[in-house]
N, C-alpha and C positions, 0 to 999 in steps of 0.2 A: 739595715733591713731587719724588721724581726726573726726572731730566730727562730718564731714557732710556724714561718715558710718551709723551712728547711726539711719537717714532718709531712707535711701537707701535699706535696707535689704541684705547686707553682711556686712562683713568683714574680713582683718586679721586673720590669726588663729595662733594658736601653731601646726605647721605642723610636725608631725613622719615621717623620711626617716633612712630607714637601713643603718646603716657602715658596708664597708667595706662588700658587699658582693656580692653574683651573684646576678644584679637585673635582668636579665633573667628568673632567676629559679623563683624571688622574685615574679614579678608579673606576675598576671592572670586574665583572661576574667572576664565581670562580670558575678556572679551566676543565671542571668536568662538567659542564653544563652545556648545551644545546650541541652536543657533539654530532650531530645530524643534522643541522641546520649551518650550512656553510655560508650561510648570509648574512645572520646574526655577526657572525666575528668580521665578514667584511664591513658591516655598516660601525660595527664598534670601532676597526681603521679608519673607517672614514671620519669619525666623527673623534677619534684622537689625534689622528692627521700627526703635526709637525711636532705635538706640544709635549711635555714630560706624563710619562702613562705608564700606567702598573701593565699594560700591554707588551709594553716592549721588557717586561723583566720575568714575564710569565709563557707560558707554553698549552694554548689550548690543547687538550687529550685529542682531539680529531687530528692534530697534526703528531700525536707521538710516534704513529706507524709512516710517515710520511721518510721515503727515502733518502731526502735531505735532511732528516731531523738532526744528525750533529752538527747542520750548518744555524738549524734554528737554536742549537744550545749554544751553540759559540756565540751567536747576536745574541743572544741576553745574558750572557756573561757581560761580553762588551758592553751593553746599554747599564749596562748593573754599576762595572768598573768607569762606567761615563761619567752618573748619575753623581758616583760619588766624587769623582776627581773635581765635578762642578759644584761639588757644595752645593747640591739641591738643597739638602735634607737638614732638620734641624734635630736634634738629640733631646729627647723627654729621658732625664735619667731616673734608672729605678723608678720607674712611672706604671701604673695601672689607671687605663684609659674608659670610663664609663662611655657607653653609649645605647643610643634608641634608635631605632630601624621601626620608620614607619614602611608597614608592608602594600603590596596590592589590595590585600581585602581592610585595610584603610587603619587595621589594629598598629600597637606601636610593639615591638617586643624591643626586651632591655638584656644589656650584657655587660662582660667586663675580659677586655682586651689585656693579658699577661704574659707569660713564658711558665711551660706546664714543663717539670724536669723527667726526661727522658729515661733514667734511672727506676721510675717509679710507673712508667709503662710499660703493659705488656699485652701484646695483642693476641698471644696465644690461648685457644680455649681451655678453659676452666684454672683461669690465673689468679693468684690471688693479692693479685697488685694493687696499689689505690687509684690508679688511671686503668680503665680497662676499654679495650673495643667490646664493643656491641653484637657486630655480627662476624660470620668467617669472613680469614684473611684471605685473600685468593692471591698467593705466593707468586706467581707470576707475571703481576698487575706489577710489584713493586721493583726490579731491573730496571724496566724502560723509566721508571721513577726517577728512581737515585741517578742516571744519566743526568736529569737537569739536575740536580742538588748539588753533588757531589762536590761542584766548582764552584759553586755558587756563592758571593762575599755576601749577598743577604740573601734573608726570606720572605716573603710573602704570605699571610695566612689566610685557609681558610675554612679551617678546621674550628668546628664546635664542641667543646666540652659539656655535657650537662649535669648538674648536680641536681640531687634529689632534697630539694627543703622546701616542705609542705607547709612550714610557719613563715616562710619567705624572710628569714634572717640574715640575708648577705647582700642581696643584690639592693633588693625592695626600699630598704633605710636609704641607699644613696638615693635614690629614685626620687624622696623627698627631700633633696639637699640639693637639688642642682643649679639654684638660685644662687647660691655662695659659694660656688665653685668654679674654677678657670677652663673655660670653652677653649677647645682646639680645633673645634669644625662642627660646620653647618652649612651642608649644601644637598641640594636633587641628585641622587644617582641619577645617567643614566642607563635608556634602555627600559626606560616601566621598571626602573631597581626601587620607586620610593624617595626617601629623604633619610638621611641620615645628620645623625646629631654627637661629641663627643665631647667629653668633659676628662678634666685630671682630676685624681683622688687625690684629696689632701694625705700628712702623713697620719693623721688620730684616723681617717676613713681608713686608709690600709690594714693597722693595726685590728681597729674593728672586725674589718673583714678575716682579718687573721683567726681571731677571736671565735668569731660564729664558725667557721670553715674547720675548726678544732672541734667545736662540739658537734659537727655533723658528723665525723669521724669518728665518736667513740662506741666502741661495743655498745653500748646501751642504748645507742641512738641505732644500731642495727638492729636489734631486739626489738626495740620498739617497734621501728617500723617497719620491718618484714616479718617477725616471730621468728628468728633463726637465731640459736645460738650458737656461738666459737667460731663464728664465720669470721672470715679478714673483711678488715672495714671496704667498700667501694665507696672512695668520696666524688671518683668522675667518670663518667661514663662516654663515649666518643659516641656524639649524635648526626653528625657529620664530618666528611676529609678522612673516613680510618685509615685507606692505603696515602693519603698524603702524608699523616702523622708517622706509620711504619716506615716511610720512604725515610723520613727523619729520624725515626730509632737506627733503620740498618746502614745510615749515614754514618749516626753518633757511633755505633757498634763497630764499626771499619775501623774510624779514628784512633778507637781505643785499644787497637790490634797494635797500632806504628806509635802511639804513646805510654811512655811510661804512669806506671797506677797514679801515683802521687799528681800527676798533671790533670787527671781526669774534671776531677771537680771545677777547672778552671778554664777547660775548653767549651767555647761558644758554644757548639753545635750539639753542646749535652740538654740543651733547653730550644725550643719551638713553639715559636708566638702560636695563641689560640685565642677564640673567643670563647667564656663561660657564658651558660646559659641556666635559667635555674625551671627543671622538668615541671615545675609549676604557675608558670607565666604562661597568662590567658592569651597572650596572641601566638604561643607555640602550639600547632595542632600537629598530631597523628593522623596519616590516612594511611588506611589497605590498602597493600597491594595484590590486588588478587593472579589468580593464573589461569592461566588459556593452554589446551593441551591440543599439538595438533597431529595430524596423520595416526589415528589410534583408532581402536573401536570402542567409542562411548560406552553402550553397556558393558563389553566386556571386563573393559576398566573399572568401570562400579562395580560389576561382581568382585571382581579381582580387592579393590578398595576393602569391599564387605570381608574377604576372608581374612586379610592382612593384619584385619582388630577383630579377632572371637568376640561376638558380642556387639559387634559394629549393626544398624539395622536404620531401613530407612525413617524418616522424618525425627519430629523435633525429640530432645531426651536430657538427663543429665548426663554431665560431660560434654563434649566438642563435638557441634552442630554447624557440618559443613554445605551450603546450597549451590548447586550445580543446574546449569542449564548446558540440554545437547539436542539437537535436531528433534528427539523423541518426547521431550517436553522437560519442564523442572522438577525438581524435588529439592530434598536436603539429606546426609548421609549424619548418623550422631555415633561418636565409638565412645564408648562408658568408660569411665577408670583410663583417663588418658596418662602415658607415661611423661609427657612432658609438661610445660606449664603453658604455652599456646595451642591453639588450633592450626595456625600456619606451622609450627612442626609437627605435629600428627600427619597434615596430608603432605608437605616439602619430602618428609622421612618414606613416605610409601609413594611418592610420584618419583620419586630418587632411586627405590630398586626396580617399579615396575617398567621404568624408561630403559634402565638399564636391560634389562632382560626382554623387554618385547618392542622395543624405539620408539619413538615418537618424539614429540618436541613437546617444550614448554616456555611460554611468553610472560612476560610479570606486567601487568595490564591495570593504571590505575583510573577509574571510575568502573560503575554497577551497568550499565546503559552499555558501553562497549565489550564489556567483559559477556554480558548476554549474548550481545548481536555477534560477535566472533564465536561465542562457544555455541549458537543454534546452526553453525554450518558445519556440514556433513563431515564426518571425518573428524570433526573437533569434539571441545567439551570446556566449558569454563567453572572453575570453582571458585566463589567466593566467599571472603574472607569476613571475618567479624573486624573490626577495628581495634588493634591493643588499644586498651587503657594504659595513658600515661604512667599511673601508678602501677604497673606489670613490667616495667622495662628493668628496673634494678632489682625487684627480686629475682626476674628470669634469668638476668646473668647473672648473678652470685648463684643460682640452683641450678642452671643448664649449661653453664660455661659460657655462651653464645649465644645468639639468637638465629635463627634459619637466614639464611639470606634471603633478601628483597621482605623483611617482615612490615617496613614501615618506611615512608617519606615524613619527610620533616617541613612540610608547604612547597610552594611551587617554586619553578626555575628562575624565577624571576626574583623570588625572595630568600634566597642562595646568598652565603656570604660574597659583599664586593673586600676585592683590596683595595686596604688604604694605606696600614702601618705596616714598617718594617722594621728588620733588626738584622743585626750584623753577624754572620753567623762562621765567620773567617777572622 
């Protein structure tokens, strides 16, 4: 393996792919998706039926709170220790898996399937790790987590890494090479999941990618492109799965309580398959998520809004230009000299004390159309969001530590990473 991985926080992995079977049936959504639609995972049963399925090794989130849930981690332990005892699975060693994910809206986005070392993440705000999450961690999301993991002899990803390379130097070059390179898969998701396409890196493309993934990393390459200096480099940023990646740090972190230091480096479960993604790939889009506040008094709350920013005043301005619609009609609210780097924390920060202290609710609502129609009935209020620019997501963590929660979706449920590869993590 090169050694300049070892800096970089991935690597290589020992990749698990099925022989020899339906990968249709095989792969499926990941488990935080459609947790409200209890149909969805029935028709995925039905339509994996009898045949080997990342289903039975996975744990929809709608079933976490379910009172037999240690009966459903026991079965996919089982189905896991089945899986292997039948020599499903074939071993890609030290393998980085290219692939293309044609989505619903017909775009292709491209990636590269490795193992990100857990060492080198950290999901606490304002950390200056080179894997970092993106938004807060919500500490409680990850118990019920590690319950499936903890036992678990592999993993399933479905976690997104994104790098920030605006000259598209990593991913892009293989993208051109996949003519002379060894196919591992080509088949239809389903479920309206698309088509998915995968190729092995030879060992000169690994290297390569070493190569560029190095110079993304140097101080100068931060300076360049944020204007920050002495900042710690951020070479990945978690665009999706964060509480699944942390369920796998506070895995790795246990482990290393009942292991001697010296073993650490050699234990599995110090590394956790992911997909990279590079923040500059045209079929990755940002959308708003806006908010819906209910049982409140609309105006009151805008006064209240106005006094929270001196200098806050209605309609458009420099600085953070927020547009709200309430029974009383629309506007837009602007506060000058905002202390953060979005607009979704200017208003999260001041909908966050005034809930606090006068109640109400708040909903995270994506599209402009629904966000109106909920926020014009009485008692409500909808604010909507401008859309981050791609290019604001890694300066805003490296300057803010975090980003507010619910700041952005990454496309639809339907174009959510499926699993396909695994890896051994016992």
């Amino acid at each position: 393996m090169n050694e300049k991985f070892s800096k970089l926080g991935i690597k290589p992995a020992d990749i698990l792919l099925p022989r020899d079977c339906d990968m249709t049936r095989w792969a499926v959504v990941a488990c935080d998706q459609f947790t409200s639609q209890p149909e969805y995972w029935e028709e995925v049963d039905r339509i994996a039926g009898d045949a080997p399925s990342t289903l039975r090794l996975i744990l929809p989130e709608s079933k976490l709170n379910d009172p037999d849930v240690e009966q459903h981690i026991a079965d996919i332990n089982r189905a896991m220790a089945d899986y292997l005892a039948r020599d499903i699975f074939k071993t890609y060693g030290e393998a980085i898996i290219y692939i293309e994910r044609s989505q619903s809206d017909g775009e292709i986005r491209h990636g590269l399937v490795a193992a990100v070392d857990l060492e080198q993440y950290d999901y606490t705000p304002g950390s200056g790790s080179l894997v970092r999450a993106t938004e807060g961690t919500v500490l409680e999301r990850i118990p019920p987590r590690v319950r499936v993991r903890k036992d678990a002899p592999i993993e399933l990803p479905h976690v997104m890494l994104l790098i920030d390379d605006p000259d598209k130097t990593c991913i892009e070059p293989i993208t051109a090479a996949t003519a002379a390179m060894a196919p591992v898969y080509d088949f239809e998701l389903m479920m309206k999941g698309g088509h998915l396409k995968g190729w092995l890196l030879s060992g000169e493309q690994i290297d390569a990618l070493a190569d560029a993934l190095e110079k993304l990393s140097t101080t100068e390459a931060m300076e360049q492109k944020y204007g920050l200096k002495g900042v710690a480099p951020l070479l990945f940023a978690v665009g999706d799965g964060n509480h699944s990646l942390a369920t796998a740090k506070t895995c790795y972190e246990n482990l290393k309580k009942v292991t001697p230091q010296e073993q650490w480096a050699d234990l599995p479960a110090r590394y956790a398959l992911v997909e990279i993604e590079n923040l500059h790939d045209d079929a990755l889009k940002f959308e708003a998520i806006h908010r819906v506040v209910f049982n409140v008094d609309p105006q009151a709350l805008l006064e209240a809004f106005k006094a929270y920013y001196p200098g806050a005043h209605e309609g458009e301005g420099e600085g953070h230009t927020i547009a709200y619609t309430w029974s009383g009609g629309k506007g837009c609210i602007t506060v000058p000299n905002p202390k953060v780097q979005l607009a979704v924390g200017t208003l999260q920060n001041f909908l966050d004390a005034y809930l606090k202290e006068h109640g109400g609710e708040v909903d995270y609502i994506h599209g402009d159309a629904i966000t109106d129609e909920l926020g014009a009935k009485p008692g409500n209020i909808g604010f909507k969001l401008p859309a981050m620019g791609k290019d604001q997501l890694f300066k805003t963590v490296i300057a803010d530590g975090v980003l507010p929660r619910k700041t952005f979706s990454m496309g639809h449920a339907e174009d959510k990473r499926y699993y396909v590869e695994g890896r051994k993590i016992r």
